[in-house]
N, C-alpha and C positions, 0 to 999 in steps of 0.2 A: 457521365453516369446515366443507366438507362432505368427506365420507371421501373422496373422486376430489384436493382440493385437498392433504388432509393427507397422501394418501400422495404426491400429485405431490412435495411440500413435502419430506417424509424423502428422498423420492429424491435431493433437490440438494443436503442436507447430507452425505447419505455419496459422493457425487459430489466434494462442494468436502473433504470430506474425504480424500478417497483422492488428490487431486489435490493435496494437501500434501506438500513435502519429508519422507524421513524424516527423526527428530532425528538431526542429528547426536550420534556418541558424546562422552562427555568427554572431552578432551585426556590421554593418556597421560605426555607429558614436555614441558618447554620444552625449545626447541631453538634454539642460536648454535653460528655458526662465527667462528672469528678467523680474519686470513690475515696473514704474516710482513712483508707488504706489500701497496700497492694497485695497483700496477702492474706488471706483469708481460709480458716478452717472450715470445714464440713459444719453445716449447724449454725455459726455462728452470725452474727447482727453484720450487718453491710450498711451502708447509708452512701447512698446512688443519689447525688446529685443532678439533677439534668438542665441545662439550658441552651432556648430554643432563641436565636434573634432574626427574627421576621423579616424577609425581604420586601425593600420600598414595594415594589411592585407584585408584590403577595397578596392573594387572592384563595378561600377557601369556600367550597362547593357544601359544605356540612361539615360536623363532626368529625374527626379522624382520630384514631387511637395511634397510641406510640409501643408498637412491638419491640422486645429485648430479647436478644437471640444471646445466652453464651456460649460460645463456638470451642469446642478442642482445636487440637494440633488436628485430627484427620477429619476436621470440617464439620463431627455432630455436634447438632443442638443439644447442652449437656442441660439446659435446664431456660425459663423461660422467662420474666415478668410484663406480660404484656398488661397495659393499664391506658385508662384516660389519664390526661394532661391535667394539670391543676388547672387551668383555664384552656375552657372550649374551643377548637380550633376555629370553630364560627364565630368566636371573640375577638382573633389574635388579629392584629393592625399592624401596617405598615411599619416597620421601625421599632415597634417593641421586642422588650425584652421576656421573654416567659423563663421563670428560673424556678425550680421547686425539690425537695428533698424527699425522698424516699427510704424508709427504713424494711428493708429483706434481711431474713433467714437463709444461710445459702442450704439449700436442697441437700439430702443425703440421698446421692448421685455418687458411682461407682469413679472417682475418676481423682486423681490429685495431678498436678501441675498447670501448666501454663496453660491460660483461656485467652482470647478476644471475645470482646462484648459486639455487638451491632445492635442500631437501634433502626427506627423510620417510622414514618406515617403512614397508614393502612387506615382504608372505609373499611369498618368489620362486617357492613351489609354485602358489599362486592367484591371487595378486596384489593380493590386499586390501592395504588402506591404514588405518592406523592418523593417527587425531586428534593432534594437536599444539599449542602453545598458539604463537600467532605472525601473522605477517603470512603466510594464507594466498591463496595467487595462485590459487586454483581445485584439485579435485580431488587436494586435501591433500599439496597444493606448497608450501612453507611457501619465500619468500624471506629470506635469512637475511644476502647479503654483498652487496659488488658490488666489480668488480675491473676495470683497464682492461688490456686487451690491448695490446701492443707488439710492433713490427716486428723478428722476429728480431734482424735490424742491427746492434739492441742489444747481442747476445752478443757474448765473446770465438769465433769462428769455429773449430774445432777440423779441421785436414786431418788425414784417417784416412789415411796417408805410408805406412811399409810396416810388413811385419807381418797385415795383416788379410787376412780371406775377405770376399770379397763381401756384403753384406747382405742377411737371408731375411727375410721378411715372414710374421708369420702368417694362414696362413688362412682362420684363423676371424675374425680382428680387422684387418683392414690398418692401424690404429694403432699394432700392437705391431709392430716390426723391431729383431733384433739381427746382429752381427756375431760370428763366431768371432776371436778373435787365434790368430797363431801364438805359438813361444816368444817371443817379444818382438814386441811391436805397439807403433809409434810416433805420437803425434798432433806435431803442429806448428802455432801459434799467433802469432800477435803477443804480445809481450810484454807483459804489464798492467804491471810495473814497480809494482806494487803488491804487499799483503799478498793473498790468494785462496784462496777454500775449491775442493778437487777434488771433485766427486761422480763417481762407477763404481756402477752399476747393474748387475749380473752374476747368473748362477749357474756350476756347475760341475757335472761326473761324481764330486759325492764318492763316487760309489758305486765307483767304480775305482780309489781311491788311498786306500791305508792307510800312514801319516799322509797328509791330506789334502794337495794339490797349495801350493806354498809364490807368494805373486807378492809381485814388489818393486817396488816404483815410485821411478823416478828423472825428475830433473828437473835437464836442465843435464847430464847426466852424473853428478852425484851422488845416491844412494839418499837419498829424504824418507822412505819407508811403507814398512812390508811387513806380510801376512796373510796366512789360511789361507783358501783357496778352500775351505768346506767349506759351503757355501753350494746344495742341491739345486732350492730355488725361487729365483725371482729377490728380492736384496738391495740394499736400498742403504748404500751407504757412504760417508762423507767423512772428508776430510784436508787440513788445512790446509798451506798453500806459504807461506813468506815471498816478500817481495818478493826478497829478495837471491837467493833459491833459483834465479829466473829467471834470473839472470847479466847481463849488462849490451848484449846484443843486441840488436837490433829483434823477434827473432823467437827462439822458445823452442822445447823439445822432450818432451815427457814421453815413458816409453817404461815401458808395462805387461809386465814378465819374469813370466814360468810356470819352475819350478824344471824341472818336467815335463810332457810334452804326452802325447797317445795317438790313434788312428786310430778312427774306429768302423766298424761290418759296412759292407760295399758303399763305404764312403767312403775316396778315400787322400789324404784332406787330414791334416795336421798338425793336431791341436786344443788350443788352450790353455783360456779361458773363454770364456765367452758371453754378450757388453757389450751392455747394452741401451740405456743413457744412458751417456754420460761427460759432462762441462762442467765449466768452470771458472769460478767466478764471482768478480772482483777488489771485494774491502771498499771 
């Protein structure tokens, strides 16, 4: 071989070299989600369980949030729940187990059938992606569930009757809408004539009421629940209805009472809380 061939020759290995993937890094955590069920209507309560088990030799740099992609059949993102971990990734150690539950709304997004979920780890400062050990769909999208979507239809139908403010959308997310109640806000329903869990999704001004603001929930005319509104970010909560609670109608009534309301600057509505979800879902 003469020097003209041997250096041609170097040149195409550090060439085919450089033109190699880097390695990827090692898998930081295995990653599974359970869901409460596989099929799920527009609107309704989901409960995403997630657990992460930390590899021996896992190592975390800061903070990393955990993005939720659910994917359609032709690959869009049909809806999103990105969030922090119940424990900080700067906490998580060798061999531990991080497990934690998550209760979502599914999004009224234009789409009914089959989804995959994908989850992962993301710096939200940079956006690096951290390794995982799983069924990774591309650029450390790790598919974890699959879930089919169903036609609202399915729900009990809740009419927001009287009582309520108009519904605001926020502006930074038009996903997120809630509604103000006055002192008492009424929904109205067909009757499930069944046993059924209520979920209320709210927050409150507990910064304006010392003891915090009191709400009772009735059904039928008689009080099921009451709690303290002291809730400053948005809360979920549930409570169970007997069937008998419904009373024996075609159609039922719940009716959300505030002990006390308040007005805020520039505004002269009456304000009780502010419902992000409510639904009722019959067992």
């Amino acid at each position: 071989m003469n020097k003209t061939s041997g250096l041609l020759l170097c040149a195409l290995l550090v060439v085919g070299a450089c033109s190699r993937d880097e390695p990827t890094a090692p898998p930081v955590a295995s990653a599974s989600l359970s869901l409460n069920k596989d099929k799920a209507a527009i609107g309704s309560p989901l409960a995403m369980t997630y657990k992460f088990q930390v590899a021996q030799n896992a190592t975390f740099d800061g903070d990393y949030a955990v993005f939720v992609h659910v994917i359609g059949p032709d690959g869009e993102t049909l809806w999103q729940d990105d969030h922090q971990p119940a424990v900080p990734t700067s906490q998580w150690k060798p061999g531990q187990n991080v497990e934690y539950t998550r209760m979502v709304f599914v999004p009224n997004y234009p789409y009914i059938g089959d989804a995959t979920i994908r989850l992962g780890l993301y710096n939200p400062a940079t956006g690096r992606r951290l390794s995982l050990s799983g069924s990774d769909a591309g650029r450390q999208e790790y598919a974890v569930a699959k879930l089919n979507l169903l036609p609202q239809a399915d729900n009990v139908y809740l009419i927001y009757k009287d009582g309520w403010h108009s519904a605001e959308v926020d502006p930074s997310n038009p996903l997120v809408e809630w509604q103000w109640t006055r002192k008492a806000a009424t929904l109205a329903f067909k009757n499930p004539k069944r046993d059924a869990t209520f979920y209320i999704k709210f927050d409150a001004r507990a910064d304006l009421f010392n003891p915090p603001q009191q709400i009772t929930l009735k059904v039928a005319g008689d009080s099921v629940a009451s709690f303290a509104a002291d809730a400053k970010d948005p809360v979920l909560k549930t409570f169970p209805i007997r069937a008998a609670q419904f009373g024996d109608g075609e159609m039922s009534e719940l009716v959300i009472e505030v002990d006390r309301t308040f007005t805020a600057p520039g505004d002269v509505r009456e304000l009780g809380i502010r419902v992000y979800q409510a639904f009722i879902e019959p067992k």
